[in-house]
C-alpha positions as CSV (number, residue, x, y, z in Angstrom):
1,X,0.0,0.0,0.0
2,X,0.9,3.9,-0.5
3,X,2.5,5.0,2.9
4,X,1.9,8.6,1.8
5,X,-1.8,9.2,0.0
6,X,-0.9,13.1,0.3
7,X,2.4,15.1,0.9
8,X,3.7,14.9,4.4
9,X,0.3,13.1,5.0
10,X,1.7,9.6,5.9
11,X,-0.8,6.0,6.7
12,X,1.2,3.5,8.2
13,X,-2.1,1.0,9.3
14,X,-1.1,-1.5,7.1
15,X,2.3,-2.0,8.9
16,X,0.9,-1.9,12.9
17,X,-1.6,-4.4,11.6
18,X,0.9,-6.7,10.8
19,X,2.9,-5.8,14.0
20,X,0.3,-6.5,16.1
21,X,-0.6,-10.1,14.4
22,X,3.1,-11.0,14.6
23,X,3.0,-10.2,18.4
24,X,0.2,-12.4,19.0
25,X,2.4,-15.1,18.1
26,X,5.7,-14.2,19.4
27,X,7.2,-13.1,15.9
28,X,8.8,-9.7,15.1
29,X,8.7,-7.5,11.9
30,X,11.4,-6.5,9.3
31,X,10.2,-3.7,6.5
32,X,11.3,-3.2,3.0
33,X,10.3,0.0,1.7
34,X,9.5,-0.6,-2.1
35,X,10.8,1.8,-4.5
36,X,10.9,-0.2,-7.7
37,X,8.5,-2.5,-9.2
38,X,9.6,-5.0,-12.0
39,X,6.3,-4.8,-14.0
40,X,5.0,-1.7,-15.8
41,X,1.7,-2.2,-13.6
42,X,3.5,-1.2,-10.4
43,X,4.5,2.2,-9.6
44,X,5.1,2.8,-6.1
45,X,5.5,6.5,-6.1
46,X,2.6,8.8,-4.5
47,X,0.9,10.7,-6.9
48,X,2.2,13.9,-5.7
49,X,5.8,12.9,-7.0
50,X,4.1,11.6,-10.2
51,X,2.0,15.0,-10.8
52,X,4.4,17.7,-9.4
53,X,7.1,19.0,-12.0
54,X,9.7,19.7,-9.6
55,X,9.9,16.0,-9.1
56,X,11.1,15.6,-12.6
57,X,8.2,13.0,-13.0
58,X,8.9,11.0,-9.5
59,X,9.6,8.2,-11.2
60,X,11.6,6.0,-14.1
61,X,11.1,3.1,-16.6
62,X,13.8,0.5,-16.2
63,X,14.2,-1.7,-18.9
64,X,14.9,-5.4,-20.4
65,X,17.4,-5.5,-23.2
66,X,17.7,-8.2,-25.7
67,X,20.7,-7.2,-26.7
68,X,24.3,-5.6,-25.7
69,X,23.7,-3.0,-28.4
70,X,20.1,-2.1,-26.3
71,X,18.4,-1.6,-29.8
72,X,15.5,-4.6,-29.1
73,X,14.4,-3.9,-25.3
74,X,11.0,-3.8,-23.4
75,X,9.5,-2.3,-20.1
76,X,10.4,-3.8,-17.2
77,X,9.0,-1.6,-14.1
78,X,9.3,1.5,-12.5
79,X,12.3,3.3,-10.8
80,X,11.5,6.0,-7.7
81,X,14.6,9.0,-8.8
82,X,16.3,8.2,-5.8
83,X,19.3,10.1,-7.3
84,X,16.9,13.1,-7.5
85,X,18.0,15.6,-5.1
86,X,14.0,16.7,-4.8
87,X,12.9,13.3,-4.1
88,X,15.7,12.4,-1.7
89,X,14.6,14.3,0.2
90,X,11.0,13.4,0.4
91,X,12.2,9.4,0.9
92,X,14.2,11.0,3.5
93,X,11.3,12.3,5.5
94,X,9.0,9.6,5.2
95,X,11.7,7.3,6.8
96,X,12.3,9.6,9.5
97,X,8.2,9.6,9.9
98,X,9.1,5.7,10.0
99,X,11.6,5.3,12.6
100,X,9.5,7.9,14.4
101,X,6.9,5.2,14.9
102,X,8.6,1.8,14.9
103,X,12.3,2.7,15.4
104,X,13.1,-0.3,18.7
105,X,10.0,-1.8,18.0
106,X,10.5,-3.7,14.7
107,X,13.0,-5.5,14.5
108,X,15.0,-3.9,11.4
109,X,14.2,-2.1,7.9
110,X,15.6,-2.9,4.6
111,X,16.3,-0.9,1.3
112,X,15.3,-2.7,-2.1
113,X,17.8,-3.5,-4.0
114,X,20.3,-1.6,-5.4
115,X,19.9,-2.9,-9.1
116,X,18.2,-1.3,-11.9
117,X,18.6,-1.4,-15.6
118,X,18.5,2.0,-17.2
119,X,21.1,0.3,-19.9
120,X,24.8,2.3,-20.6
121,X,23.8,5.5,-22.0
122,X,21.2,6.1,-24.6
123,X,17.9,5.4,-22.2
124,X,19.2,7.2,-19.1
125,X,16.9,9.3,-17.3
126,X,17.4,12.9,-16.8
127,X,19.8,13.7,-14.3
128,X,20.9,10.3,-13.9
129,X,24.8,9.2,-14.2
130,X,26.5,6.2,-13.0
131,X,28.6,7.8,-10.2
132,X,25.0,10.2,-8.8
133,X,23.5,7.0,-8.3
134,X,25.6,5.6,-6.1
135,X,26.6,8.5,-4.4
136,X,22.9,9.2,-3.7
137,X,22.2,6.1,-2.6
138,X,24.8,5.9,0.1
139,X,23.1,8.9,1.3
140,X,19.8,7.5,1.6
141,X,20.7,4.5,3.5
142,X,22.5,6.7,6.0
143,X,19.5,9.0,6.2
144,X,17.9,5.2,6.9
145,X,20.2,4.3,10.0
146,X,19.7,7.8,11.6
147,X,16.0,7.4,11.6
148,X,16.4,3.7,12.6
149,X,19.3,3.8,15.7
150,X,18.1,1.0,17.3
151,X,16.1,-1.3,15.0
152,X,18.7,-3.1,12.2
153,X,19.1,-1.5,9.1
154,X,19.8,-3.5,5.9
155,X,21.2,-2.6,2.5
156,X,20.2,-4.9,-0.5
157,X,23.3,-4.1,-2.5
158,X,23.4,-6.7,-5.0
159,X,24.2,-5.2,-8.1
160,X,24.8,-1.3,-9.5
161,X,23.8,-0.2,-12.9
162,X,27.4,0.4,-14.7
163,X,29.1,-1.4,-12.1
164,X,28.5,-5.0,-13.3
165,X,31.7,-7.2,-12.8
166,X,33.3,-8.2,-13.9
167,X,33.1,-6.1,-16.9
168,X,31.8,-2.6,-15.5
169,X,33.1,-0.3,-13.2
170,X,34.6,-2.3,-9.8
171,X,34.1,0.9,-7.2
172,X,30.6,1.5,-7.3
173,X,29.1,-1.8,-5.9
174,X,32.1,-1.6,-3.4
175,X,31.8,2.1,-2.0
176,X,27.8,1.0,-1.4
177,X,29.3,-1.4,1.1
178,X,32.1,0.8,2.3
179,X,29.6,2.9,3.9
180,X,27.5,0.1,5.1
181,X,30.7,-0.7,7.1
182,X,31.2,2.7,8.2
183,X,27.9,3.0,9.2
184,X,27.0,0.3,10.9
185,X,24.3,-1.0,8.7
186,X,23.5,-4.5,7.7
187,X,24.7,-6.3,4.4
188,X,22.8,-8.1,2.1
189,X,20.5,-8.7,-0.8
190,X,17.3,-10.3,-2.6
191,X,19.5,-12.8,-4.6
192,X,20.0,-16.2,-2.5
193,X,21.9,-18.1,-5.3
194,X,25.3,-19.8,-4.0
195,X,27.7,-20.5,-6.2
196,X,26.3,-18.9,-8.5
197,X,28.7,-16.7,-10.9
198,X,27.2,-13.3,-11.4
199,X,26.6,-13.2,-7.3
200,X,30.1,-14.3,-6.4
201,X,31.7,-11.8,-8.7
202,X,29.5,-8.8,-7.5
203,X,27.7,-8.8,-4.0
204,X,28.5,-12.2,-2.6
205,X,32.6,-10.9,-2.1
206,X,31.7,-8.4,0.0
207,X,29.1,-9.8,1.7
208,X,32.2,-12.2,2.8
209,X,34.5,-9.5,3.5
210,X,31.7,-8.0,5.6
211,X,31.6,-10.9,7.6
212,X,35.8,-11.1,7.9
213,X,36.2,-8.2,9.0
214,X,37.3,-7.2,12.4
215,X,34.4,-7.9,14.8
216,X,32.6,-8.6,11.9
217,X,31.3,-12.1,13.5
218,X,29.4,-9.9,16.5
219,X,28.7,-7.0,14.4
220,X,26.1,-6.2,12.9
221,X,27.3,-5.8,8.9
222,X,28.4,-9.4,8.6
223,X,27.2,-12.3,6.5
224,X,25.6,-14.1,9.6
225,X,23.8,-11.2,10.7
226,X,22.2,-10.9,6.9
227,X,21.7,-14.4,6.6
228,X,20.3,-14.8,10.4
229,X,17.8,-12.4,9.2
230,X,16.1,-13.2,6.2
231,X,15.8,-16.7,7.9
232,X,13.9,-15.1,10.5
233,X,11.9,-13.5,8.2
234,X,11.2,-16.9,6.5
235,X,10.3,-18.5,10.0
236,X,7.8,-15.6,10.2
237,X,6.6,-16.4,6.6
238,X,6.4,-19.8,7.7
239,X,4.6,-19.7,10.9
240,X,2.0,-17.2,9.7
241,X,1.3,-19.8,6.3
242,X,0.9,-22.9,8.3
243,X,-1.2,-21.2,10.7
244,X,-4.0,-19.5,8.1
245,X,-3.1,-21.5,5.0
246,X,-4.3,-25.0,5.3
247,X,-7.5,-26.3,4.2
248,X,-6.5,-29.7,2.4
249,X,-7.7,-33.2,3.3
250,X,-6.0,-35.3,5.6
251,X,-3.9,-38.4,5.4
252,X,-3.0,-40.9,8.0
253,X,0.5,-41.2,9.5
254,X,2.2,-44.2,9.6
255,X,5.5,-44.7,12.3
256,X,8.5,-46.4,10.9
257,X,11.4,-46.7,13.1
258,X,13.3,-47.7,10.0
259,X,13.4,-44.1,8.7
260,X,16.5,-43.1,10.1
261,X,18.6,-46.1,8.3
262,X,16.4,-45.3,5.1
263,X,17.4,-41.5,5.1
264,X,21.3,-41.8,5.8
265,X,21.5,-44.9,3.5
266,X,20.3,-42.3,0.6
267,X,22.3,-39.8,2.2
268,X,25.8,-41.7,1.9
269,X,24.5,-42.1,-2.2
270,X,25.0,-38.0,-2.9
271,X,27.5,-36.6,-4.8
272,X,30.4,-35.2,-2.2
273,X,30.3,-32.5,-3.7
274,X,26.3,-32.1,-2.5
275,X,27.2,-32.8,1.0
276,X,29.8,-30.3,1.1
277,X,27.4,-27.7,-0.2
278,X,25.2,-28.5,2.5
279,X,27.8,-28.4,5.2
280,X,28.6,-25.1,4.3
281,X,25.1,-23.5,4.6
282,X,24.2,-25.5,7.7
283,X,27.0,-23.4,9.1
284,X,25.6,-20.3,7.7
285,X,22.4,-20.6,8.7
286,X,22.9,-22.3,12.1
287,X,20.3,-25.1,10.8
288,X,22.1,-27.9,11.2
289,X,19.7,-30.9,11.1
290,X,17.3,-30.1,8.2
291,X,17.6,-31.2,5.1
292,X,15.2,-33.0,2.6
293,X,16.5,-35.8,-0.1
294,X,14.0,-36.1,-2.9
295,X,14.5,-39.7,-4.8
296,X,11.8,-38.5,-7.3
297,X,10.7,-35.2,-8.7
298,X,8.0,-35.4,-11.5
299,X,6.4,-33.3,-13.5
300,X,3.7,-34.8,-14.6
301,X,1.1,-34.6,-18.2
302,X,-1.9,-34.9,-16.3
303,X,-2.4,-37.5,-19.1
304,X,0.2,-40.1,-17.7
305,X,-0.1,-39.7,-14.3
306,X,1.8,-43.0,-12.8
307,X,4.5,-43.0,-15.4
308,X,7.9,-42.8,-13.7
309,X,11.1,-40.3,-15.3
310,X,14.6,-40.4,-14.6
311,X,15.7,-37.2,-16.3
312,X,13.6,-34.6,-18.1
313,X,10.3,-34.6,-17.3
314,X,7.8,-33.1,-20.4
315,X,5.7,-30.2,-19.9
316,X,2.3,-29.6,-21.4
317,X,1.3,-26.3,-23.0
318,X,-2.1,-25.3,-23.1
319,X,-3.8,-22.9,-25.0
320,X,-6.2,-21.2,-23.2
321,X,-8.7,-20.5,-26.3
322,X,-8.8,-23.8,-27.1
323,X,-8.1,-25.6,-23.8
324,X,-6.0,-27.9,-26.1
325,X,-2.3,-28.7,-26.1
326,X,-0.2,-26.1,-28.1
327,X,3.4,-27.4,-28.0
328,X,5.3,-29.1,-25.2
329,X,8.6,-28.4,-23.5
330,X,11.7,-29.7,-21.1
331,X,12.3,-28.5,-17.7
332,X,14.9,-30.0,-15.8
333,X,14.5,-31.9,-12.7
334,X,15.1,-29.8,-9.7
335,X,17.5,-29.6,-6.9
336,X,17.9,-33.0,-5.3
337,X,18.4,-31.9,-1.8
338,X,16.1,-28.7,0.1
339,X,15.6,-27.3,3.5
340,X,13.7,-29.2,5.6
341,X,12.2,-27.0,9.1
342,X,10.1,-28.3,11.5
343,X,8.5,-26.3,14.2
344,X,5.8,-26.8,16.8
345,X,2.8,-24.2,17.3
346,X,-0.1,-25.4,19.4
347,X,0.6,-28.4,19.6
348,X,0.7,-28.9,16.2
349,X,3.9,-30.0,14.2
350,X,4.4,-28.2,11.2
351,X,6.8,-29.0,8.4
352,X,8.2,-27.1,5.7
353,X,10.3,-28.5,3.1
354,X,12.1,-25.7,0.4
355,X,15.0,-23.8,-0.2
356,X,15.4,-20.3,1.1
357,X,13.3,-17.9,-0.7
358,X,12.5,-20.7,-3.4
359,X,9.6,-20.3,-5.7
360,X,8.3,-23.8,-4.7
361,X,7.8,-25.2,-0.8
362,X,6.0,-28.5,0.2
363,X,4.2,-27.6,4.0
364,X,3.0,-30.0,6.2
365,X,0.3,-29.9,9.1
366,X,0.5,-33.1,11.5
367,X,-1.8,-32.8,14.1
368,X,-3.9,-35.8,15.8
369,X,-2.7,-38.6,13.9
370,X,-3.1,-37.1,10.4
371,X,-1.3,-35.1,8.1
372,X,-2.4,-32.6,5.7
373,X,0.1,-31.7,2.8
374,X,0.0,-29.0,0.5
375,X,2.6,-27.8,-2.4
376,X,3.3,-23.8,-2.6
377,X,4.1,-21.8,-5.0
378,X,4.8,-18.4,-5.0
379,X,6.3,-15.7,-7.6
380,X,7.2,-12.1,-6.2
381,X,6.5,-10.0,-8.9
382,X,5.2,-12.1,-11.4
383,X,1.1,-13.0,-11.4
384,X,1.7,-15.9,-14.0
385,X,-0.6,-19.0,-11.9
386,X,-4.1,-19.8,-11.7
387,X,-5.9,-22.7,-10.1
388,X,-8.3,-23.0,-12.8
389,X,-7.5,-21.8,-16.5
390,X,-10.8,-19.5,-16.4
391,X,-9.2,-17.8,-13.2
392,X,-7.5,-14.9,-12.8
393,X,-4.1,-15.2,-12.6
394,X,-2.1,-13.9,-9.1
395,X,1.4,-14.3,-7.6
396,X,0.9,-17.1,-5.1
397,X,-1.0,-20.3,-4.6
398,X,-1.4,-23.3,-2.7
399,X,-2.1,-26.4,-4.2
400,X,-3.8,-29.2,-2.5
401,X,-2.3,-32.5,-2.9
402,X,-3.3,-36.1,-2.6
403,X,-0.9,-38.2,-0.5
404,X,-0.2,-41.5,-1.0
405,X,2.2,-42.3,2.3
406,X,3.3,-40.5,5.0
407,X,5.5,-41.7,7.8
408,X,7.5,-40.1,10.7
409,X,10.3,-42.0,13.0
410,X,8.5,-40.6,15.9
411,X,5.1,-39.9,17.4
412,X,7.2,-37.9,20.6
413,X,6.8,-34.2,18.9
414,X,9.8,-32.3,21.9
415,X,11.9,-29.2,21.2
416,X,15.5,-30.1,19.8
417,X,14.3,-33.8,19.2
418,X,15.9,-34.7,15.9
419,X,13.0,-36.8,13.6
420,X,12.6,-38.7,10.5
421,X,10.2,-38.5,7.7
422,X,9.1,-39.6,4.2
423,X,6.8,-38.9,2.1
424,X,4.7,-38.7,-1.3
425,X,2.1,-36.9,-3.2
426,X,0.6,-35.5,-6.0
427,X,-0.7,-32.0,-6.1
428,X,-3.8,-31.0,-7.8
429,X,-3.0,-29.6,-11.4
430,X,-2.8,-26.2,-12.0
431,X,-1.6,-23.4,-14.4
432,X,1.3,-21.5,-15.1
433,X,1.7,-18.5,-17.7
434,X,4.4,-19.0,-19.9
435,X,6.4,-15.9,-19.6
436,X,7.8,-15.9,-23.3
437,X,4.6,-16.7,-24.8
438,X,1.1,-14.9,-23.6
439,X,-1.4,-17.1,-25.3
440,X,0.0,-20.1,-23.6
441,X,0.1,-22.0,-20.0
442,X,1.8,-24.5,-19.0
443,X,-0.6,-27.3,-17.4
444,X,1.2,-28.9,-14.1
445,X,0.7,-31.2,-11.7
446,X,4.0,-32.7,-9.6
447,X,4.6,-35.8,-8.2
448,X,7.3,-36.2,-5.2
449,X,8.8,-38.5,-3.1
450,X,11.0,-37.6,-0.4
451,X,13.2,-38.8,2.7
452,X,13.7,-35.3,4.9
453,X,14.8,-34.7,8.5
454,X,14.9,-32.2,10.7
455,X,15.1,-30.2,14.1
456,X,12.0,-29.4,16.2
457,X,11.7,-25.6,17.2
458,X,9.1,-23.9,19.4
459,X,7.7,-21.6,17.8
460,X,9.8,-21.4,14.8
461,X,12.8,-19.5,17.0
């Protein structure tokens, strides 16, 4: 929602309802203020910035390019000027209006990312250079921490437009987190992809540095603190899903004491090089006991439901005018080992089983002797699903499933008890907009089995 319908005339409802829900069960809040939308739908500015000229228009396109020579591009969302002196100072105000209100009393505040796409030259915006941008954006986030002194403040700094390494200019990206140092403020970013190339050669260095620094494993600007963070904003996400979420049918458990030879047996079977990778983020993320082995990931025609695939698993394309198939795809099998989080509210043991900040999550309710199971799926920015193909398509759904087996090691549900599961199911079909092609949907339904473990919390702390 708009935190400022009129100038200087601010509405913050939205966020102390939120705060107060999250109280009632024990959680805390973390805000992003959103200054830049990634679809031409979304502009976040008021209308005020939008309508009055010394606001230079309040806002920017940011675009896609298909190419390096930026001659075939398309619209990709909208940019608040935060390099604009005029506007600066209007963000400036409304988060001093902000840590006013909830400065000690949520638990931190985040920029959005630091990326935008404006391309090298020829579709700039007025005012805008390389070097203003990231000068004005270190002062925003210092305008942030000194209306925020006690709550943590969090840069996204994941990428800066010209500063793309390792290609582009290597001091932009770095000064952004120079200041954060300086400053006391919290490092980090939307992008949770290790490994990944384009990461490790921008943000993910410094967010390492950050964390070898001097002090840096207390303080505040580290790469435990960042990562500490967003994981307690996915135990909010978490708790607050299984607790309003499920409306599926139930299954029956069954107890095999078995399950903890079944799981380390498969476990043994992955790739070293897996296990390592888990080893590392278990460190990271101080979750040392969850993680999830699926031994089949399907995704299935809806027309051969029990046929079993090894590798790529075909994809049906449906055209909505017709309701018939239009042309048919590959997707490659996903991830063989997730997450896995387990967490006990009301008595009730709930289960989650994803990645961090992963489209996709399978949740679990296990309460009374039965289980109820249902497969997530969720897009930030991008409405491309629907349940039914006359629907209107949103951003997140949750899919009911039909389970086949479900088993736990243990019926004795105690905080820091270590248990055992297995699992599988078949979720309802649904649809999915293909992004490249707007006539077309792809038609889905998965099929998973799985061996997970995990770590009982109370609470989700």
């Amino acid at each position: 929602m708009t935190l400022e319908h009129e100038e200087d005339k601010y509405d913050f409802s939205i966020i102390n309802e939120d705060l107060n829900l999250l109280q009632k069960y024990g959680k805390k809040l973390f805000i992003q203020i959103q200054d830049v939308s990634f679809q031409m739908k979304w502009n976040f500015s008021p209308a005020y910035l939008l309508n009055d000229t010394i606001y230079h228009g309040g806002a920017n396109k940011q675009y896609s390019f298909a190419t390096y020579e930026e001659k075939k591009y398309t619209d990709l969302g909208w940019v608040v000027r935060r390099w604009d002196e005029t506007v600066q100072k209007r963000l400036h105000k409304l988060y001093a209006a902000l840590g006013k209100e909830f400065d000690g009393i949520v638990e931190g505040v985040n920029t959005e990312e630091t990326s935008v796409t404006f391309g090298r030259g020829l579709l700039h915006p007025p005012g805008f250079s390389f070097v203003r941008y990231k000068d004005a954006f270190i002062e925003n986030i210092i305008a942030l921490k000194a209306a925020f002194p006690k709550s943590t403040v969090m840069v996204y700094a994941n990428f800066m437009p010209g500063g793309y390494m390792p290609y582009e200019d290597s001091t932009l990206l770095k000064a952004v987190y120079e200041a954060a140092w300086e400053n006391n403020i919290a490092v980090g970013g939307p992008d949770l992809f290790p490994y990944k190339d384009e990461q490790m050669q921008n943000s993910y260095q410094y967010i390492k540095q950050s964390y070898q620094r001097p002090g840096g494993r207390n303080s505040i600007p580290c790469l435990q603190q960042a990562l500490l963070v967003m994981c307690h904003f996915m135990k909010i996400f978490l708790a607050l899903t299984l607790a309003l979420t499920f409306s599926n049918a139930f299954g029956q458990i069954v107890y095999d004491k078995d399950l903890y030879n079944k799981y380390n047996n498969l476990y043994k079977k992955l790739p070293r090089q897996i296990q390592d990778q888990f080893a590392k983020r278990s460190v990271a993320t101080s979750r040392e006991d969850g993680l999830a082995i699926f031994t089949e990931f399907q995704c299935d025609t809806l027309n051969k439901i029990d046929q079993k695939k090894t590798g790529l698993s075909k994809i049906i394309l449906i055209d909505p005018k017709t309701g018939r198939p239009a042309k048919s795809s590959q997707k490659k099998d996903k991830y063989p080992t997730l997450f896995c989080q387990g967490t006990i509210l009301n008595d009730t043991l709930g289960i989650q089983i994803s990645g961090l900040f992963l489209d996709q999550a399978v949740m679990h309710l296990v309460s009374k002797g039965k289980v109820s199971i249902s497969y997530f799926e969720h897009y930030t920015d991008d409405f491309i699903l629907k349940e039914n193909i006359n629907d209107s398509l949103t951003n997140s759904l949750s899919i009911p499933t039909k389970i086949f087996g479900f088993a736990l090691s243990d019926s004795i549900y105690k905080v820091d008890k270590v248990i055992y599961g297995s699992a599988e199911i078949i979720t309802n079909s649904y649809y999915q907009k293909d992004i490249w092609e707007d006539n077309h949907f792809y038609k889905l339904r998965w099929k998973l089995k799985y061996y997970f473990k995990f770590r009982l919390t109370k609470n989700g702390t």
